[in-house]
N, C-alpha and C positions, 0 to 999 in steps of 0.2 A: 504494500500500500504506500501511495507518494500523495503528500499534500504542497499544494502548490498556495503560499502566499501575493498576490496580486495588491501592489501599492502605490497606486498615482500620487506624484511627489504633492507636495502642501502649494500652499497658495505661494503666487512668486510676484514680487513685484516688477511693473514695467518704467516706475521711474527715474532710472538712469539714463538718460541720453546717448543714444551711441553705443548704448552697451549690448555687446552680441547674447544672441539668442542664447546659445551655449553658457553665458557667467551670468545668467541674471540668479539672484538670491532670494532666499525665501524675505517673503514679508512678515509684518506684524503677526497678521494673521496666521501666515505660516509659522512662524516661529511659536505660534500658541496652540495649532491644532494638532501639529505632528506629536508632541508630547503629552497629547491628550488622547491622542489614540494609540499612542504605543502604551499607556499606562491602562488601559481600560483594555485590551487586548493580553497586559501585563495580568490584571487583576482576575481577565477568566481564564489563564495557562493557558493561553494559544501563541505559543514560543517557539517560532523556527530555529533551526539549528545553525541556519544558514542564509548568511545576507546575497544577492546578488542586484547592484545597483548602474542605473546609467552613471557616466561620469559628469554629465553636466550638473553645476552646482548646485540648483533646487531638488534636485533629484538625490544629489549626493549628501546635502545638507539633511532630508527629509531620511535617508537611510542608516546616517550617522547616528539621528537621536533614537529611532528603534534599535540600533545597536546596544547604544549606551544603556536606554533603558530597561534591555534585555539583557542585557552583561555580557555580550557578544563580540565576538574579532571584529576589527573594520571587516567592512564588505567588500564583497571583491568587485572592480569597478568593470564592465565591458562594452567599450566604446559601441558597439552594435547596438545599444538598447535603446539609444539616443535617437530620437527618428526612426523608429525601425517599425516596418509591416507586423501584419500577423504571421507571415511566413517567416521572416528575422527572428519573431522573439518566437518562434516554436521552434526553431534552431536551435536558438539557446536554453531555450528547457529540454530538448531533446539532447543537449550535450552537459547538462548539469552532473554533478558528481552524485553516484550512486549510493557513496555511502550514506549520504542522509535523506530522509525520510521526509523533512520538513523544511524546505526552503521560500524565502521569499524573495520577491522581484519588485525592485521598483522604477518605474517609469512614466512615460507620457502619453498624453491621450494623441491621435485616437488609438495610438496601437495598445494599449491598456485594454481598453472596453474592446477593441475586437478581437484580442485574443479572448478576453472574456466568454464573447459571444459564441466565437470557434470552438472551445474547448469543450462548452457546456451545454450548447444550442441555445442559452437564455440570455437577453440582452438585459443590463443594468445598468445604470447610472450611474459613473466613475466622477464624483464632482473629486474637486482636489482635496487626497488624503484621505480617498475614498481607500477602504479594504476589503478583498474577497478573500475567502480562505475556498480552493476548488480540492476534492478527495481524489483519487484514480485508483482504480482495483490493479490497476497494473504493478509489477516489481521493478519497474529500469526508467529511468526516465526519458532513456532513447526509444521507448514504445508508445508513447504516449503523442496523441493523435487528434484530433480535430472528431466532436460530440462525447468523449471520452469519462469527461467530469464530469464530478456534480457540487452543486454548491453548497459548501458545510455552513459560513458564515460570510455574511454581507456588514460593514457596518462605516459611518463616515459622519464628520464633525459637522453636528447641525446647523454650524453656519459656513460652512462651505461655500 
């Protein structure tokens, strides 16, 4: 059994000037929701083992504080995640490491929600620092497949 964590980064702000897509930061907002859903996520044991995050900075910011709050290694960072289809980021859970059981992924919409969609046949609403938690009866995560999952846990900061 493999449980796949699904985590669109936290709110980011747009006002910096000039500043590329890839370095924008979490905002206020961000910086308040991400630790409110890693703590609430904390408080009902649903603890991946394993981080796996885009690099760009909202994303990487937003995977830093579930680390921290999980007591977890930095995440390991894979430039693909950044802009990436539903065919990219099924790649990349398709090449996740087998030893663990429970990893998460954090990235951006819309490839967030349509893997979402892909994996599970069910379409949800990814607002920012939105969380899905998806199950798979399968053993390897190189078999896992598009209609595959199913949704264990949905949940996202109400003011999103």
């Amino acid at each position: 059994m493999k449980k796949l964590m699904l985590v669109r980064h936290a709110k980011s702000g747009w006002d910096i000037p000039d500043l590329p897509d890839f370095e924008r930061p979490l905002n206020q907002r961000g910086e308040e929701t991400a630790p409110e859903m890693a703590q609430r996520l904390l408080q009902k044991g649903i603890v991946p083992q394993y981080l796996v995050s885009s690099p760009a900075e909202r994303a990487k910011a937003t995977a830093n504080i579930f680390a921290e709050t999980f007591n977890l290694a930095e995440p390991e960072y894979n430039q693909v995640i950044y802009e990436a289809n539903t065919q990219t980021l099924l790649s990349v859970v398709n090449k996740l490491p087998d030893e663990y059981d429970f990893i998460a992924l954090f990235g951006h919409n819309p490839g967030v929600s349509d893997l979402l969609r892909y994996l599970t046949d069910k379409a949800y609403d990814m607002p920012t620092c939105a969380v899905v938690v998806i199950h798979f009866n399968g053993v390897s995560w190189q078999h896992i497949s598009g209609g595959m999952g199913t949704i264990e846990y949905y949940d996202y900061p109400k003011n999103a």
